[in-house]
Residue frames as a rotation matrix with the C-alpha (Angstrom) as fourth column:
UNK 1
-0.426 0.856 -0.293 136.09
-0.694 -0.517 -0.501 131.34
-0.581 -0.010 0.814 103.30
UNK 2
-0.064 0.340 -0.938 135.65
-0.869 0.443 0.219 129.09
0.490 0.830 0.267 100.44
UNK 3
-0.735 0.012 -0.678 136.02
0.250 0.934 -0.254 126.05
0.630 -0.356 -0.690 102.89
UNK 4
-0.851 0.525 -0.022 133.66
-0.071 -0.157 -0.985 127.32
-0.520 -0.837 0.171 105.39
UNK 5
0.024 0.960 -0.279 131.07
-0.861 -0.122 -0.494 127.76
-0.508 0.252 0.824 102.67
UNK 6
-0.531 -0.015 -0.847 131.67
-0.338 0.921 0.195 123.81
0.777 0.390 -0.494 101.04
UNK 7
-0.866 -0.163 -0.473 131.12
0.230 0.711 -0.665 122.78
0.445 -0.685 -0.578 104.41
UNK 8
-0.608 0.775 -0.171 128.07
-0.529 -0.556 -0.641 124.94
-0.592 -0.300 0.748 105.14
UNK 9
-0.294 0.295 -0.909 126.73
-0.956 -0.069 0.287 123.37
0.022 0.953 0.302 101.53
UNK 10
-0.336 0.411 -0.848 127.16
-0.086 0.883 0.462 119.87
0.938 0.228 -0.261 102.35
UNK 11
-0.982 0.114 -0.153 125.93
0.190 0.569 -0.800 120.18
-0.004 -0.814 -0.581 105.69
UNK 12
-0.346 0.834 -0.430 122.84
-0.729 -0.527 -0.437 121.54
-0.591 0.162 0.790 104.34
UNK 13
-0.379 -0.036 -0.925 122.80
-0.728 0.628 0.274 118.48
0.571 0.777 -0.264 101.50
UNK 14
-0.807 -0.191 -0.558 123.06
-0.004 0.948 -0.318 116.00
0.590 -0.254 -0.766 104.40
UNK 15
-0.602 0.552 0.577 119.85
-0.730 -0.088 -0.678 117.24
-0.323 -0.830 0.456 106.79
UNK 16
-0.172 0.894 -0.415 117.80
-0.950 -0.039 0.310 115.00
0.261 0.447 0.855 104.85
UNK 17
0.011 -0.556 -0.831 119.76
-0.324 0.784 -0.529 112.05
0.946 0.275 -0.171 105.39
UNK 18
-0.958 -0.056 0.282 119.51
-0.286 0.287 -0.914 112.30
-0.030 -0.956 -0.291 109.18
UNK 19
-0.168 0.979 -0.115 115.67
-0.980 -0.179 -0.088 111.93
-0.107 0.098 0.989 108.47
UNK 20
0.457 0.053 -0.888 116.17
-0.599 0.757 -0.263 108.65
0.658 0.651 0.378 106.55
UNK 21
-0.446 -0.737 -0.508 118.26
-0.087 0.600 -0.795 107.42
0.891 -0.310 -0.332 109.16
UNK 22
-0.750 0.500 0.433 116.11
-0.626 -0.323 -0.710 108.69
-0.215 -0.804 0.555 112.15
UNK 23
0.491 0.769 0.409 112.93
-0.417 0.620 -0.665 106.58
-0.765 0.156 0.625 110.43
UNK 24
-0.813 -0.492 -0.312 114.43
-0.476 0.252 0.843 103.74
-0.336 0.833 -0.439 108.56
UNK 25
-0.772 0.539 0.337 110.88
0.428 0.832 -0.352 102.05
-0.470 -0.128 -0.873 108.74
UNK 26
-0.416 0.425 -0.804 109.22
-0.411 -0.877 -0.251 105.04
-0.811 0.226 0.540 107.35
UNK 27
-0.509 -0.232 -0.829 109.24
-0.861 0.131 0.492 103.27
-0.005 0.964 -0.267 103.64
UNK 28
-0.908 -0.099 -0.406 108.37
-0.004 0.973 -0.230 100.00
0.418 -0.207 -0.885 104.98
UNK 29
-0.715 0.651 -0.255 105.54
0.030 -0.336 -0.941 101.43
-0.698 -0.681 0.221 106.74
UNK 30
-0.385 0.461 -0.800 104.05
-0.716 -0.696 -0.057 102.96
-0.583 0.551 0.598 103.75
UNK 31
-0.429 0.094 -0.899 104.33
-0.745 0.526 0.410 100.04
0.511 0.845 -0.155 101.56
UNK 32
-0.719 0.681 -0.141 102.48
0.405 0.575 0.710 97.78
0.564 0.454 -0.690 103.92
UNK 33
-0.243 0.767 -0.594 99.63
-0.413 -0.636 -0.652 100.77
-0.878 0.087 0.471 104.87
UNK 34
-0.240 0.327 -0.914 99.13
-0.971 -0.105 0.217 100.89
-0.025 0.939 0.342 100.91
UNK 35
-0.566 0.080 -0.820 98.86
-0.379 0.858 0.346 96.94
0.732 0.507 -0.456 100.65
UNK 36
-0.642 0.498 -0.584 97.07
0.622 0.783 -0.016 95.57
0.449 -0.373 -0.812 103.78
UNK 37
0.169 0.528 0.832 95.69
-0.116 -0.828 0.549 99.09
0.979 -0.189 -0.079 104.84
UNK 38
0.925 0.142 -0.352 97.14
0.299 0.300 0.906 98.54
0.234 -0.943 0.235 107.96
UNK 39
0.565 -0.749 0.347 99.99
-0.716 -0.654 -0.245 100.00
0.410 -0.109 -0.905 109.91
UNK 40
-0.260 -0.341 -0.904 102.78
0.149 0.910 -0.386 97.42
0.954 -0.234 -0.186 111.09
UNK 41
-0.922 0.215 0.322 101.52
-0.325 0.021 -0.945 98.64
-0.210 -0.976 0.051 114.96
UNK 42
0.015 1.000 -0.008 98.03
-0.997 0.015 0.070 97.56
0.070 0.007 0.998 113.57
UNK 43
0.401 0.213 -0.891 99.17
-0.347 0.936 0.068 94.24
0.848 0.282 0.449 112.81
UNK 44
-0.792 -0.602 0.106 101.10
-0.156 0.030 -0.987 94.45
0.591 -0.798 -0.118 116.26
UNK 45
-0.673 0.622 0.400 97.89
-0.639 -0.217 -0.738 95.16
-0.373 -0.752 0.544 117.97
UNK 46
0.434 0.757 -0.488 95.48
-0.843 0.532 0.076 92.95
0.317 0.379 0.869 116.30
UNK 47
0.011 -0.523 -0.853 97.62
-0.137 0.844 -0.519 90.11
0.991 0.122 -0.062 117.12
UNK 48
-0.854 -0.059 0.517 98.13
-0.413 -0.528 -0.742 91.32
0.317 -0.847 0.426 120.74
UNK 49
-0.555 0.733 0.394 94.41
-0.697 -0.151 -0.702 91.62
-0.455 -0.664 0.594 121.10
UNK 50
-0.853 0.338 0.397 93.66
0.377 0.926 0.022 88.85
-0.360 0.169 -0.918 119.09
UNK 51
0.485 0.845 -0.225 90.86
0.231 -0.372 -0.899 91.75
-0.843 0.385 -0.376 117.13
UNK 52
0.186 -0.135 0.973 90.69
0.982 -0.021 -0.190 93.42
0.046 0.991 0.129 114.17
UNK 53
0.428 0.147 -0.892 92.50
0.605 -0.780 0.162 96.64
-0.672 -0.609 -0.422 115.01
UNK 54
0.037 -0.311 0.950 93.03
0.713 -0.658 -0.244 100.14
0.701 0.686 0.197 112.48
UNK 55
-0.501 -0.543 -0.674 94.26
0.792 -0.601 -0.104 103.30
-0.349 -0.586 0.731 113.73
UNK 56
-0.992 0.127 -0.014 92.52
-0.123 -0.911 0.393 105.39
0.037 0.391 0.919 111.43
UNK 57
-0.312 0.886 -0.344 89.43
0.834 0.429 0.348 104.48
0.456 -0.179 -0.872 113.03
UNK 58
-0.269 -0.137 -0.953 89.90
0.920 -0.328 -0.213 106.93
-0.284 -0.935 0.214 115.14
UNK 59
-0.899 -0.106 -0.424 89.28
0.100 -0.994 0.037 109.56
-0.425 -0.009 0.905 112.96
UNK 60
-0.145 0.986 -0.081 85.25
-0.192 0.052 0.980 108.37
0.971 0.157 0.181 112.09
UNK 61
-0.294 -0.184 0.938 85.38
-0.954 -0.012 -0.301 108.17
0.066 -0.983 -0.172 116.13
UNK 62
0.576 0.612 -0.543 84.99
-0.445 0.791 0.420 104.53
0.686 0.000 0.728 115.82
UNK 63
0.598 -0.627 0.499 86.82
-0.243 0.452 0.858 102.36
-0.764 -0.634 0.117 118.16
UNK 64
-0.136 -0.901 -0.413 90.46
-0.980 0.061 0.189 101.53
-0.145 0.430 -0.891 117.05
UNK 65
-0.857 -0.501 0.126 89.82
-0.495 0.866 0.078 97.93
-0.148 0.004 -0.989 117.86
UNK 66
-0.114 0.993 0.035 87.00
-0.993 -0.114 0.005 95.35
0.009 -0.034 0.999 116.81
UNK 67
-0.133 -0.291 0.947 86.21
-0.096 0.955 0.280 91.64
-0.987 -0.053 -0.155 117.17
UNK 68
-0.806 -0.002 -0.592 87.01
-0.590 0.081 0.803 90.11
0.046 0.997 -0.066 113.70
UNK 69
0.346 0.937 0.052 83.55
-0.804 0.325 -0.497 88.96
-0.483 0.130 0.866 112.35
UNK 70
-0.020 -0.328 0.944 83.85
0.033 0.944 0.329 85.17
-0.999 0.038 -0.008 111.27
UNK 71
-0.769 -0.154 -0.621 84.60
-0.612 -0.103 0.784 84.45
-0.184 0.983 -0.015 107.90
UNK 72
0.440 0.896 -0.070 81.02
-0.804 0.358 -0.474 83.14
-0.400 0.264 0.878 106.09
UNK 73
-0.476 -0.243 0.845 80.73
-0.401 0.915 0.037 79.14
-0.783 -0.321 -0.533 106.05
UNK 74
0.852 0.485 -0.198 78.81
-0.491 0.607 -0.625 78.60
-0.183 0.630 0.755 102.24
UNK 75
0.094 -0.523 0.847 80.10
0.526 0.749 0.404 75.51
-0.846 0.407 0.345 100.82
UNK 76
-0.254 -0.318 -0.913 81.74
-0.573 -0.711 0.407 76.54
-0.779 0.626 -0.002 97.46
UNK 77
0.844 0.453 0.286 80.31
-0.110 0.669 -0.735 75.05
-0.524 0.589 0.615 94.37
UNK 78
0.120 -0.948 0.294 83.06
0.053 0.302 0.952 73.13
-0.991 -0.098 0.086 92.51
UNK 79
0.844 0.521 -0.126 83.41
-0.170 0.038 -0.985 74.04
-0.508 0.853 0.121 88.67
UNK 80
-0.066 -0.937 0.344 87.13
-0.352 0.345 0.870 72.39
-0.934 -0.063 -0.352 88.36
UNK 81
-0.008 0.295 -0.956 87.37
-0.919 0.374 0.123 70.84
0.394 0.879 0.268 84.63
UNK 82
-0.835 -0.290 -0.467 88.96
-0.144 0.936 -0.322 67.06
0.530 -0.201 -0.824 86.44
UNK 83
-0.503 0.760 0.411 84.91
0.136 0.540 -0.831 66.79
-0.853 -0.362 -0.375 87.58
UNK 84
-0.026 0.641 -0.767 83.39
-0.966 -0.213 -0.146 67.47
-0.257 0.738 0.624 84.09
UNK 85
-0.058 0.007 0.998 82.39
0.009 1.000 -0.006 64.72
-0.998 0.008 -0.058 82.22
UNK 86
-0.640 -0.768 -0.027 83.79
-0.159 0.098 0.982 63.47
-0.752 0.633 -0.185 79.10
C-alpha cells in the first residue's frame, strides 16, 4: 500500500515536467515576445514574406502582415566632441 501510494505521489509531482518537456520553446518564446514584441513564427513570417508581420494583429482585426514602411532619410546633425573646436 505504502508503495502504491509513493508512486501515485511522484507520478503526480512529475505531470508538470511532461509540460516542460512537451514545449521546451515555451520560455524562449516568452523572452523574445517581451523583447522584440514578436513571436519567433513572427520573425519566421516576416522574413518569409519579406513584411512586417505580428500575430496579435489579429485581434484589432488588422491584417497579420504589413509592408515595412521605410526607415526616414534626415541627415543626422553631428554633435561628436573630435568636430568641436579648440
Amino acid at each position: 500500500m505504502l508503495r502504491a501510494l509513493i508512486i501515485l505521489a511522484v507520478s503526480i509531482g512529475l505531470t508538470g515536467c511532461a509540460f516542460v518537456a512537451q514545449y521546451p520553446l515555451t520560455s524562449l518564446s516568452t523572452g523574445v515576445w517581451g523583447t522584440t514584441g514578436k513571436t519567433p513564427t513572427d520573425h519566421a513570417l516576416s522574413n518569409v514574406t519579406n513584411s512586417d508581420c505580428v500575430s496579435t494583429r489579429l485581434v484589432g482585426e488588422n491584417e497579420v502582415c504589413q509592408p515595412i514602411k521605410p526607415k526616414d532619410a534626415t541627415p543626422v546633425e553631428d554633435r561628436s566632441l573630435r568636430n568641436s573646436k579648440k
